[in-house]
KEZAZA-558853 format. One record per residue (C-alpha): residue number from 0; residue in one letter; x, y, z. Coordinates in pm, 1 decimal, decimal comma. Example, Ala and Ser with C-alpha at 12.3 -4.5 7.8 and 13.67 -1.06 7.14 Angstrom:
# KEZAZA-558853
(r 0 'a' (1230,0 -450,0 780,0))
(r 1 's' (1367,0 -106,0 714,0))
# end
This chain:
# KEZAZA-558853
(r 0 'x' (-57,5 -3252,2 2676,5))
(r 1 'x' (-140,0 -2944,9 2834,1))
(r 2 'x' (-523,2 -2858,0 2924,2))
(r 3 'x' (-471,2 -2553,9 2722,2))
(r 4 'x' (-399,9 -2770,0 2439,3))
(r 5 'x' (-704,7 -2971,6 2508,0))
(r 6 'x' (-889,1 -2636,1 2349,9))
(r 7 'x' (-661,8 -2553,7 2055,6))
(r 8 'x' (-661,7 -2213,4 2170,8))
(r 9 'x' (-255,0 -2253,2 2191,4))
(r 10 'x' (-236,9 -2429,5 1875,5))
(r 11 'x' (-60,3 -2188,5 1606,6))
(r 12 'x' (-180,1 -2212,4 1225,2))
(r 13 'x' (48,4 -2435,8 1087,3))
(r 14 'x' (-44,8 -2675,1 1340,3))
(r 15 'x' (-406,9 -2680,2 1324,8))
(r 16 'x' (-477,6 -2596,0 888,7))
(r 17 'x' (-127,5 -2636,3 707,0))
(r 18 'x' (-336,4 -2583,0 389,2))
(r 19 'x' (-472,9 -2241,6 479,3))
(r 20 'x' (-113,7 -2125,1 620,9))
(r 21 'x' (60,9 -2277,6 298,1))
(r 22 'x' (-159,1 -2043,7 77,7))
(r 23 'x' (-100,0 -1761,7 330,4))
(r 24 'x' (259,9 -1817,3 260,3))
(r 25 'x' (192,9 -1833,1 -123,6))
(r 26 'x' (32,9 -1483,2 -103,5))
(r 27 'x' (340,6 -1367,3 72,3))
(r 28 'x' (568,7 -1517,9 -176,5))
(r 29 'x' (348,2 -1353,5 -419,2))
(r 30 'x' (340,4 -1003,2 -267,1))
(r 31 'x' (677,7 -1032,2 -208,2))
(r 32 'x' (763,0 -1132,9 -555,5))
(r 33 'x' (608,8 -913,8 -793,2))
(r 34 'x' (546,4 -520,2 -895,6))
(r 35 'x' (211,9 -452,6 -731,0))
(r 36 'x' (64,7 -93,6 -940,8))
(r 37 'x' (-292,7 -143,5 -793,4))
(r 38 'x' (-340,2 216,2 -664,0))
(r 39 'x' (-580,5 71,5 -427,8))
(r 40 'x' (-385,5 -192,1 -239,7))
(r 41 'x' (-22,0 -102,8 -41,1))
(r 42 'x' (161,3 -299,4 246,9))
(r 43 'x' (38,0 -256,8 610,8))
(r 44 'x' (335,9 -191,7 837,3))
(r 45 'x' (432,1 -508,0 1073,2))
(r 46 'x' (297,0 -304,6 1364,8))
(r 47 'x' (-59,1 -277,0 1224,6))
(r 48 'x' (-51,5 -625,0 1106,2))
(r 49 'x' (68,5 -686,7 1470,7))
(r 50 'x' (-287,7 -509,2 1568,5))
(r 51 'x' (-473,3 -671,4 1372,5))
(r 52 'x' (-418,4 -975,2 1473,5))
(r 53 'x' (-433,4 -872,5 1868,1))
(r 54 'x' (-675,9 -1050,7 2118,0))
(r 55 'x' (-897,6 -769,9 2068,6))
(r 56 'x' (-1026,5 -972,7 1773,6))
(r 57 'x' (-1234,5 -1171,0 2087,7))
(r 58 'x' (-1440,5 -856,3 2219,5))
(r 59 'x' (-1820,9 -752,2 2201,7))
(r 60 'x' (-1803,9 -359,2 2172,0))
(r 61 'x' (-2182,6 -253,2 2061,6))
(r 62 'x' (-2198,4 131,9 2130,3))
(r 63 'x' (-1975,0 411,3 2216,9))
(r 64 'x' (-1732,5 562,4 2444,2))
(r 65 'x' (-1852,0 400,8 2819,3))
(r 66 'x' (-2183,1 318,4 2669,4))
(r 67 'x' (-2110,4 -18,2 2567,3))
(r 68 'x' (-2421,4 -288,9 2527,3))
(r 69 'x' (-2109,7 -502,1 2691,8))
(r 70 'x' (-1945,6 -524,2 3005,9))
(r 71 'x' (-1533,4 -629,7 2989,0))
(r 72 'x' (-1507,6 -303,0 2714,2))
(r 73 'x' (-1254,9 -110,9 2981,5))
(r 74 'x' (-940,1 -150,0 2712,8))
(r 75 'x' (-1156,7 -132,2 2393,7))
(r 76 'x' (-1316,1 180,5 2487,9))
(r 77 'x' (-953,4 263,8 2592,2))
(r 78 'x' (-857,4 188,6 2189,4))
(r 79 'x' (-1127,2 344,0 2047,6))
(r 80 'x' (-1113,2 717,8 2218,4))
(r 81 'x' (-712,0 707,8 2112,9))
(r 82 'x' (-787,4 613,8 1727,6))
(r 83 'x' (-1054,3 945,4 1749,8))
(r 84 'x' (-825,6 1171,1 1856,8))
(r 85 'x' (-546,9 1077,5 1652,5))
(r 86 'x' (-748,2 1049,6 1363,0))
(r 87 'x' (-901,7 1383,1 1424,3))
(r 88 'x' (-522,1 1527,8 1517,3))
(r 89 'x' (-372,9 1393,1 1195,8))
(r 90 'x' (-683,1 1545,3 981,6))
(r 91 'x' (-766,4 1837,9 1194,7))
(r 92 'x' (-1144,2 1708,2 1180,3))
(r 93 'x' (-1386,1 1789,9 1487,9))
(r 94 'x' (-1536,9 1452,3 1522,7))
(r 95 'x' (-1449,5 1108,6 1380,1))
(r 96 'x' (-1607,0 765,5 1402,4))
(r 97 'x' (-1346,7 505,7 1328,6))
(r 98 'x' (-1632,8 219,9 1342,2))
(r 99 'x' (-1715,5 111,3 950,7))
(r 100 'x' (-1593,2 -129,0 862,6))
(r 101 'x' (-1505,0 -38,7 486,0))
(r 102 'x' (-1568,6 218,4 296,3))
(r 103 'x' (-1837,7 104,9 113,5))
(r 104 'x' (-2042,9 123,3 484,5))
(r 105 'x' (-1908,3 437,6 566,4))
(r 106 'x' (-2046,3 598,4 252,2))
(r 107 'x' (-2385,8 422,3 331,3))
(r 108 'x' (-2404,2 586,0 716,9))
(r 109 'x' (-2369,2 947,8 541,2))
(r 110 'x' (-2664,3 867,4 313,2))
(r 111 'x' (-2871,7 724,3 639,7))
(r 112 'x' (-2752,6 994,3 884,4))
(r 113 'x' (-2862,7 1291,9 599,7))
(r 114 'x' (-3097,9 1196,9 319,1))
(r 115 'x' (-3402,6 1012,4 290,8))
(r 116 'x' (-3482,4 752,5 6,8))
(r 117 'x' (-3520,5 948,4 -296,0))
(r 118 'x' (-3324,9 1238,3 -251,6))
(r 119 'x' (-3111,3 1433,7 -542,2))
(r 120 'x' (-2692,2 1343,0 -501,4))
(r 121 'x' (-2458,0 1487,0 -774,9))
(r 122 'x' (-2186,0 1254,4 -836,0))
(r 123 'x' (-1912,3 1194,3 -1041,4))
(r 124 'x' (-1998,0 904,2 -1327,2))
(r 125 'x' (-1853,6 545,6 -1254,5))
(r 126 'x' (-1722,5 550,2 -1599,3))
(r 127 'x' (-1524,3 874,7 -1596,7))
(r 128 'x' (-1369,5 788,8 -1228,5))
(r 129 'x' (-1632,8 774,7 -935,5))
(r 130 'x' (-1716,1 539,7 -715,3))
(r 131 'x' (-1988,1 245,3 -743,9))
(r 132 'x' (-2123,7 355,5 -380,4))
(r 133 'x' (-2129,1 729,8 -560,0))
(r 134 'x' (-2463,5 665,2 -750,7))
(r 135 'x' (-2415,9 338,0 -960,6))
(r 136 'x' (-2752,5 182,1 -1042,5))
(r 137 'x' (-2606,8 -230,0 -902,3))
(r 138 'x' (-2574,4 -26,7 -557,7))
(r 139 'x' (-2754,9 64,5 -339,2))
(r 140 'x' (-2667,9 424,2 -376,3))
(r 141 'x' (-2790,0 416,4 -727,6))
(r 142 'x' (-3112,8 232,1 -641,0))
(r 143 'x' (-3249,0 460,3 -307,6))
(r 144 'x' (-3199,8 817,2 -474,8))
(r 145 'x' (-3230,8 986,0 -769,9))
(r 146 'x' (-2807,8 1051,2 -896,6))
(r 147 'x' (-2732,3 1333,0 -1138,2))
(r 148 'x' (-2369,3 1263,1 -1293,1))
(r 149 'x' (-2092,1 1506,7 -1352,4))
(r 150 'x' (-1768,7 1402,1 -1550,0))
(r 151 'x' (-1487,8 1504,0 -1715,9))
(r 152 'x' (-1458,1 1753,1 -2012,9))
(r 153 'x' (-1376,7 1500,4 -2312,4))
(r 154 'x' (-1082,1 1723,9 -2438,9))
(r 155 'x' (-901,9 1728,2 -2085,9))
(r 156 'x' (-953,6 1476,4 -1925,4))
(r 157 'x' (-1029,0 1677,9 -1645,8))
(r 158 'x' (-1341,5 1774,2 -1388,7))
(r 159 'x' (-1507,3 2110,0 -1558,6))
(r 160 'x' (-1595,2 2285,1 -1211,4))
(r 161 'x' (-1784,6 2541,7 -1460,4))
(r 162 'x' (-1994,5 2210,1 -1633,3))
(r 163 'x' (-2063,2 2086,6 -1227,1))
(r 164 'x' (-2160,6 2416,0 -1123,9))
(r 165 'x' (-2401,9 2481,5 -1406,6))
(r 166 'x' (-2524,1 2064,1 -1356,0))
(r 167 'x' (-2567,3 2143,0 -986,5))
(r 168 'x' (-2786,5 2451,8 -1053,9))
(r 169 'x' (-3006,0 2269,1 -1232,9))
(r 170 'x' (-3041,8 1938,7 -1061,7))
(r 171 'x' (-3085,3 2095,0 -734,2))
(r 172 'x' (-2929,6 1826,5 -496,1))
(r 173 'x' (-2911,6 1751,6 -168,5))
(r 174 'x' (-2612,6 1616,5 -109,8))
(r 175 'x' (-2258,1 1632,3 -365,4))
(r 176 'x' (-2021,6 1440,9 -328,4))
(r 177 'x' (-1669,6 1494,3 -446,4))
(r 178 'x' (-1405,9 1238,4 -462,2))
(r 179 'x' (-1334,7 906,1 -730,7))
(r 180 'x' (-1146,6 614,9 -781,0))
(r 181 'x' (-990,2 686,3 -1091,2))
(r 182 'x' (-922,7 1017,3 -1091,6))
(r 183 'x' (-544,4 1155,9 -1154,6))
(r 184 'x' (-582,7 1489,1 -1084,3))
(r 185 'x' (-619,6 1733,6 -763,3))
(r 186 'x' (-954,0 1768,5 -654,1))
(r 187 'x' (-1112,2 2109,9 -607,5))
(r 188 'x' (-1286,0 2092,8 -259,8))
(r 189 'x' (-1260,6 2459,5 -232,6))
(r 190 'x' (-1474,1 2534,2 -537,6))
(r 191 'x' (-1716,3 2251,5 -468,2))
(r 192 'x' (-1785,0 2393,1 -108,7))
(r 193 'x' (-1898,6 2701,9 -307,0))
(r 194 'x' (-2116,7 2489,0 -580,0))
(r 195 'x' (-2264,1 2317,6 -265,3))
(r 196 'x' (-2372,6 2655,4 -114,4))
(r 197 'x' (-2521,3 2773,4 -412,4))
(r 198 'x' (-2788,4 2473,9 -381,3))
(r 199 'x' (-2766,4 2408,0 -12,5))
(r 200 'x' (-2647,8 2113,5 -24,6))
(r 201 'x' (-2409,8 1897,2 194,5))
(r 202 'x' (-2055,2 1821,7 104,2))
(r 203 'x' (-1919,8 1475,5 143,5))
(r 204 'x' (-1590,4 1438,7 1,0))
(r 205 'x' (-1517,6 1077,4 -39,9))
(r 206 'x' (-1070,9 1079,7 10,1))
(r 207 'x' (-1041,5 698,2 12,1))
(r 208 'x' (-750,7 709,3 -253,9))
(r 209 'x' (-590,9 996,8 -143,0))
(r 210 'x' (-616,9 1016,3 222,2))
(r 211 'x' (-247,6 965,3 271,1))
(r 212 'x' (-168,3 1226,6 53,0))
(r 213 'x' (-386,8 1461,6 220,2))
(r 214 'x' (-225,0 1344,0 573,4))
(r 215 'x' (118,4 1429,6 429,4))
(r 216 'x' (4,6 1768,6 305,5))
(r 217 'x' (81,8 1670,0 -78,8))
(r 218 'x' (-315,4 1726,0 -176,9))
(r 219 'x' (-531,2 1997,5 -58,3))
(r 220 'x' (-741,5 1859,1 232,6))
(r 221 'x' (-1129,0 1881,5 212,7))
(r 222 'x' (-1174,2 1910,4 592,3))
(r 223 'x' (-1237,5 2264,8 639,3))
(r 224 'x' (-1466,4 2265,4 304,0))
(r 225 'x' (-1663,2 1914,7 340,3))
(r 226 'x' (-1962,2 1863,9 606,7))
(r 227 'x' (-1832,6 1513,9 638,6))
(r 228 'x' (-1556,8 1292,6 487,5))
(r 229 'x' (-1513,6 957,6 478,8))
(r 230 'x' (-1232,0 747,2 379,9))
(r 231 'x' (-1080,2 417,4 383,8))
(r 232 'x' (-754,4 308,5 582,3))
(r 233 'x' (-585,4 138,3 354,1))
(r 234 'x' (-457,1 218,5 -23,7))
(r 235 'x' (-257,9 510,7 56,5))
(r 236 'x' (-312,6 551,9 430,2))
(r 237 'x' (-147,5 199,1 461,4))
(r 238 'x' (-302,1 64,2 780,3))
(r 239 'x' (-550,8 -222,1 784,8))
(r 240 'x' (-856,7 -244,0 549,0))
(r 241 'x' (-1169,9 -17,5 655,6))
(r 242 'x' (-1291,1 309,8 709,5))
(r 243 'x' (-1308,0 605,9 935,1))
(r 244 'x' (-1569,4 944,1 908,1))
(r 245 'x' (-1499,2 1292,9 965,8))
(r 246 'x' (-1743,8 1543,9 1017,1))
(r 247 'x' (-1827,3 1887,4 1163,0))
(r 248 'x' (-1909,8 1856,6 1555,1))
(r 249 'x' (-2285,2 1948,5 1468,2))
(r 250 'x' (-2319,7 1620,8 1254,1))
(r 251 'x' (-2185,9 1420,1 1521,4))
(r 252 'x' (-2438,7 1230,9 1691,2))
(r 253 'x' (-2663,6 1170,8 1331,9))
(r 254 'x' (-2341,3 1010,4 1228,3))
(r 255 'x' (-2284,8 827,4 1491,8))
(r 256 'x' (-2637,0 672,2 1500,7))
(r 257 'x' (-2621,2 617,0 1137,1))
(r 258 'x' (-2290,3 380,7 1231,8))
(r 259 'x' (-2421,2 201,5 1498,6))
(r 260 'x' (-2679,5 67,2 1524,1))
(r 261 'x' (-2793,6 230,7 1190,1))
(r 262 'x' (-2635,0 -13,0 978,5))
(r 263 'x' (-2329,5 -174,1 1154,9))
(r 264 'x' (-2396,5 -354,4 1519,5))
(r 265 'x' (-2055,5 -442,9 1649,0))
(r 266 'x' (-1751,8 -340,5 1588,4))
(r 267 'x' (-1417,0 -495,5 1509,5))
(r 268 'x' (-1194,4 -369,5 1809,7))
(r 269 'x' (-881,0 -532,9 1642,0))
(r 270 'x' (-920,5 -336,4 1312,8))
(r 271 'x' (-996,7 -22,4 1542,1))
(r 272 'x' (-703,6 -98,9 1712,8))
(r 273 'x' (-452,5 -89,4 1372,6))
(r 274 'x' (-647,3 162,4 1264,6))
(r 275 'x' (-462,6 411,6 1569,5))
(r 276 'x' (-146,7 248,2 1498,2))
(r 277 'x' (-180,1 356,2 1087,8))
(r 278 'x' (-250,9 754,7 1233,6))
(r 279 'x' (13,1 743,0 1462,1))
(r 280 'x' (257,8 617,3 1154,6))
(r 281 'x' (74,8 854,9 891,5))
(r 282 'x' (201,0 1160,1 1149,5))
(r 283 'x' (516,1 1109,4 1104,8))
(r 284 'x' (826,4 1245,7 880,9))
(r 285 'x' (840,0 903,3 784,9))
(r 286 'x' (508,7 857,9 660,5))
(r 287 'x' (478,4 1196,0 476,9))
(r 288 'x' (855,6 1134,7 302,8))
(r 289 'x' (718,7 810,9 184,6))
(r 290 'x' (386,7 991,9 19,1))
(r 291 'x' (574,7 1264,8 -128,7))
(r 292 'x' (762,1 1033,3 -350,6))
(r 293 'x' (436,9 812,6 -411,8))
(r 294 'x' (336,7 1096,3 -562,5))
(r 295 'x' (702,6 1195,1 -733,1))
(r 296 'x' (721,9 796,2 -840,9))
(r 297 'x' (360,0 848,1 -1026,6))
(r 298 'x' (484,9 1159,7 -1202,0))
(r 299 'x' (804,2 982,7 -1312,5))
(r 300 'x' (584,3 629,1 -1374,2))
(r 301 'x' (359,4 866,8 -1633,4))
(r 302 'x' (626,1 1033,4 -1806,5))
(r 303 'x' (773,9 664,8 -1872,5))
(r 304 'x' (474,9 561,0 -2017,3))
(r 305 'x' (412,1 837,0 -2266,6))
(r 306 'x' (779,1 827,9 -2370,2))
(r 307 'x' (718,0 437,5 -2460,6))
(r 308 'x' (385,8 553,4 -2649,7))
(r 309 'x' (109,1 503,0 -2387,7))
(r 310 'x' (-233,2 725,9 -2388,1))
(r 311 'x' (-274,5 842,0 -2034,9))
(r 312 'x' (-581,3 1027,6 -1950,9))
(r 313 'x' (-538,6 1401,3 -1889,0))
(r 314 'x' (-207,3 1343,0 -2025,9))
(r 315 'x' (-56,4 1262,5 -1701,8))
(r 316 'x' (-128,4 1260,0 -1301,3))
(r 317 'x' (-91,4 1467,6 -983,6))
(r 318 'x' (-144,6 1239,9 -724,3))
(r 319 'x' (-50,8 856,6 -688,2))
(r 320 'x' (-240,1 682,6 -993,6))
(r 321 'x' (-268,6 771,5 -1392,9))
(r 322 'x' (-548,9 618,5 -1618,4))
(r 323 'x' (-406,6 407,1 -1960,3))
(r 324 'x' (-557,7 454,3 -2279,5))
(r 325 'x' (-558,6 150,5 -2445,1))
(r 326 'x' (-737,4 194,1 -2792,5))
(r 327 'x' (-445,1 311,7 -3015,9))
(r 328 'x' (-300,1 -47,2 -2894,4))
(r 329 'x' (-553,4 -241,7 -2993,8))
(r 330 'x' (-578,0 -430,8 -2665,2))
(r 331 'x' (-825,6 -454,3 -2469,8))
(r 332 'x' (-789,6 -361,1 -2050,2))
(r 333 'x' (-849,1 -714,3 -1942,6))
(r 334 'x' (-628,3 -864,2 -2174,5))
(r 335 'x' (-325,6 -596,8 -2063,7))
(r 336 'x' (-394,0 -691,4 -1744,8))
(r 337 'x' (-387,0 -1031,3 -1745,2))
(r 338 'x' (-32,2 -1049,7 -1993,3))
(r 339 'x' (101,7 -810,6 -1744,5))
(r 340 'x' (19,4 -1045,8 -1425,6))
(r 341 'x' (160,9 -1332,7 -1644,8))
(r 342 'x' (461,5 -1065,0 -1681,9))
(r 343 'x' (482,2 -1045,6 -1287,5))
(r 344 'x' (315,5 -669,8 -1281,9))
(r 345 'x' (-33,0 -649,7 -1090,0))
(r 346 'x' (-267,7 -391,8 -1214,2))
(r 347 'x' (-674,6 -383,4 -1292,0))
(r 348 'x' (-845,2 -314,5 -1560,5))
(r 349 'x' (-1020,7 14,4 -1572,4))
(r 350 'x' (-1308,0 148,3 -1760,3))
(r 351 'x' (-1170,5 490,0 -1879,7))
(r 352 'x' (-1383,7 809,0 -1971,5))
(r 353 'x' (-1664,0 717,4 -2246,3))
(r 354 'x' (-1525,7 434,4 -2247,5))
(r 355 'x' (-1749,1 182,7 -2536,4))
(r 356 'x' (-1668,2 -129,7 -2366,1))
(r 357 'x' (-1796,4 -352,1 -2043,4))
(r 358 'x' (-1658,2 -271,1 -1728,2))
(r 359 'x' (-1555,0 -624,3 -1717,1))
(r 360 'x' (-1358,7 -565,6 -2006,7))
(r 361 'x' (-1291,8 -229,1 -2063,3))
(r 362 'x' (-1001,8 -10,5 -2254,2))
(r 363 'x' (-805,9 88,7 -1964,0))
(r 364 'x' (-584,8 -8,2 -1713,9))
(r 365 'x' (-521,3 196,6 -1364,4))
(r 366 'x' (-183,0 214,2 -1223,0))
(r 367 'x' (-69,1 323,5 -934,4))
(r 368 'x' (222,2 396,3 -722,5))
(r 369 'x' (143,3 346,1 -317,8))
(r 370 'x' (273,4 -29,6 -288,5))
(r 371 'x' (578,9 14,3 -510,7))
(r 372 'x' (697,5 324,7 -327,0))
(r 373 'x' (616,7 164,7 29,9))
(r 374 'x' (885,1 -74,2 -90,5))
(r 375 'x' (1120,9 173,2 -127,7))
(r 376 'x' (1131,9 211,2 -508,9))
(r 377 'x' (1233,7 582,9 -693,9))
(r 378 'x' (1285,0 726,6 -1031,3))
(r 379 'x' (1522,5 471,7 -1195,7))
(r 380 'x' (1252,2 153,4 -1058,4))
(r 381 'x' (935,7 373,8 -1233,7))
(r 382 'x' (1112,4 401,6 -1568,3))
(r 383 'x' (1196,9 27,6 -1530,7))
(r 384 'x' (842,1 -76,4 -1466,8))
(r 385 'x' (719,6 131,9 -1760,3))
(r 386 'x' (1038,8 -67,3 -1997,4))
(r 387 'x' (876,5 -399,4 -1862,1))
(r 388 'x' (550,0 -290,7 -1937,1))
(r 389 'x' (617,2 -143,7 -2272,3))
(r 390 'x' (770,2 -520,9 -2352,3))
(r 391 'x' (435,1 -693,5 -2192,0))
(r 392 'x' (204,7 -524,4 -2400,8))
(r 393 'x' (441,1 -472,4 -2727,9))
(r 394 'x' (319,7 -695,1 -3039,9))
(r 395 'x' (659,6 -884,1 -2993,5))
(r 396 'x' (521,5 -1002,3 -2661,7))
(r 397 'x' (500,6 -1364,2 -2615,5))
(r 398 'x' (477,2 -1627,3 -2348,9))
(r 399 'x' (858,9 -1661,6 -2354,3))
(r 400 'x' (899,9 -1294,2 -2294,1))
(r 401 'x' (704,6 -1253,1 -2043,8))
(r 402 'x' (799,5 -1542,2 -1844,6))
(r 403 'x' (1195,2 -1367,0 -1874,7))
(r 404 'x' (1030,2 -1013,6 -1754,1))
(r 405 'x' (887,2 -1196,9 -1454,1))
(r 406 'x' (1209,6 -1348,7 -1387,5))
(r 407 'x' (1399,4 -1014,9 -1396,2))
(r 408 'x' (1081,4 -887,7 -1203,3))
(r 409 'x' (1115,2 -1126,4 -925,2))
(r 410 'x' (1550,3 -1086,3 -881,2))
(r 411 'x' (1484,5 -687,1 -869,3))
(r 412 'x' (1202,5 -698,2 -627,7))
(r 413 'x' (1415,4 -914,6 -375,4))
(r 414 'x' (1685,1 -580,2 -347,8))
(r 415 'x' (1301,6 -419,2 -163,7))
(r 416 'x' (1192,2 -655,3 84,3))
(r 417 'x' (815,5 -553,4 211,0))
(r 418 'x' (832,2 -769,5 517,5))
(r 419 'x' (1189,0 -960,2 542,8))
(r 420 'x' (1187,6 -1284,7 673,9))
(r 421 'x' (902,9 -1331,9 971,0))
(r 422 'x' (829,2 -1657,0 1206,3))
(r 423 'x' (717,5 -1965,8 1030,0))
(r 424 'x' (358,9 -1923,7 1219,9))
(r 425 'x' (350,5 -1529,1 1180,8))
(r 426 'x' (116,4 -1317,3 962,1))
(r 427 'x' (135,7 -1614,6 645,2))
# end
């Protein structure tokens, strides 16, 4: 026995907790296995999973550039200053903290760095698409300052910039913010620069789902409107889970301080580190091919669905997810859900615009197209998924049924491998 061994710093996982590393290999089984629509989950390339699990997970990095509350920071600081300037390349931003840890943090270091406690936001409703850190009264956003709530026209389906103009006007905020979580169609940043200016207010734009659109030049980038963006890194940016910040060079330092030590102290070097490996990959032809047809795949996904009698939202999507309609079924979102999991299809629930029921219930489901198109699925796969969903949720359905869909589910997902076979003690 080695005096390295002595430690169990040389011990690999299977050694040391085979019942943690079995379930690790259960969730890639799982993964691997089944249609994941979840348009807020995708696969993180080997090389960022690589990252993330990189003996930068051991350092102390309080502060910034070579202003580090630690000594021994020579290679992190090294890690951090290249995952800024790619991020700000691949954006075309003129500052960027890549620090918060999720996006739920980087939304709170905009309201630190530029409101105080009280002030007026105008954000888009939970129910009709926005985001719980966008104003909802179980956050904090919802509890510290007084939220005014645009949504979508009830006919369309869609934001009415005339309603959010008119809302803003009289609400008088200080800050809008304009971005969702459920929202299938292109966001106007241009206009809401202009709505913002009317009132003087800032503009964050909040691109967590569609950041890898943006990247690829498939949705109209907020940058040159928005004070300050923030997104997260995963979903359709595929690298590992957390957040980054853009804003205007001005804004820089408030930001900054708002990060650290505002309301983070130190940060995780590792995740920084995949973090410049995911805007390396998202500025390539690669990358941008890949969210072209996410986007293609959701438009051929939606079609599917409406030809096998499904409500969507807006009748349809222009980015990578599309909101289901459930009433007209008679099923509720957390029952679709859970026969189509049984079915071997992942998906949540989703409350959908005035929407009667709980959010833990709801009458909606939200798929999405990121993870299946990562895979390498097209056209033919998205009118397949909709067939096997159509079946799921039919009256016919029954236990039988769907166990034979998750069979045929599981044969055609092994013909798009996300991973391929890896080491026995790697990444499971």
């Amino acid at each position: 026995m080695t005096a390295e061994s002595l430690t169990g710093l040389d011990i690999s996982l299977d050694q040391v907790d085979p019942e943690i590393f079995q379930i690790l290999r259960e969730e890639q089984e799982r993964q691997e296995s089944s249609i994941v629509l979840i348009p807020s989950e995708n696969y993180a390339p080997l090389s960022v999973l690589e990252a993330s699990a990189s003996v930068l997970a051991n350092k102390y990095a309080e502060g910034y550039g070579d202003n580090r509350y630690y000594n021994g920071c020579r290679n992190a600081c090294k890690v951090e200053s290249i995952a800024i300037e790619r991020a700000c390349s691949l954006f075309g931003a003129e500052h960027a903290n890549v620090q918060p840890h999720a996006g739920a943090q980087a939304n709170l270091a905009i309201y630190y760095a530029l409101l105080e406690q009280g002030d007026r936001v105008l954000a888009m409703n939970l129910d009709h698409g926005g985001h719980l850190t966008h104003g909802q009264k179980i956050n904090y956003s919802g509890r510290w300052y007084e939220i005014g709530a645009y949504g979508v026209d009830p006919d369309t389906g869609r934001i009415d910039m005339d309603a959010v103009e008119s809302l803003a006007l009289e609400f008088q905020p200080r800050m809008i913010i304009a971005g969702a979580s459920a929202y299938p169609r292109t966001v106007d940043f241009e206009r809401f620069r202009s709505i913002a200016d009317q009132v003087g207010a800032y503009l964050l734009a909040d691109i967590s789902h569609i950041a890898g659109l943006i990247a690829a030049e498939v949705h109209p980038s907020p940058v040159p409107f928005a004070d300050v963006v923030t997104s997260t890194t995963h979903k359709t940016l595929r690298g590992p889970r957390g957040a980054v910040i853009l804003c205007k060079k001005e804004l820089a330092r408030r930001i900054d301080r708002a990060v650290f030590p505002g309301i983070q102290s130190g940060p995780l070097m590792h995740v920084i580190a995949a973090k410049a490996v995911a805007f390396l990959e998202a500025a390539t032809e690669r990358f941008r091919t890949t969210q072209k047809q996410t986007v293609a795949n959701a438009t051929h996904l939606a079609h599917a669905l409406i030809e096998h009698g499904f409500d969507l939202v807006s009748g349809g999507t222009d980015n990578h997810l599309m909101l289901v309609d459930l009433n007209r079924s008679g099923r509720t979102g957390a029952e679709a859900a859970d026969l189509l999991e049984e079915s071997g299809i992942v998906v949540n629930k989703n409350p959908i615009p005035f929407d009667t029921r709980s959010p833990r219930i709801t009458s909606g489901i939200r798929p999405g197209t990121p993870a299946v198109t990562s895979r390498g699925m097209g056209a033919a796969d998205m009118r397949q998924i909709a067939q096997w969903m159509h079946s799921a949720l039919s009256p016919a359905s029954s236990p039988d049924l769907r166990l034979e869909i998750r069979e045929e589910i599981r044969t055609h997902c092994q013909k798009f491998p996300v991973y391929g076979p890896l080491p026995d003690s790697k990444f499971r």
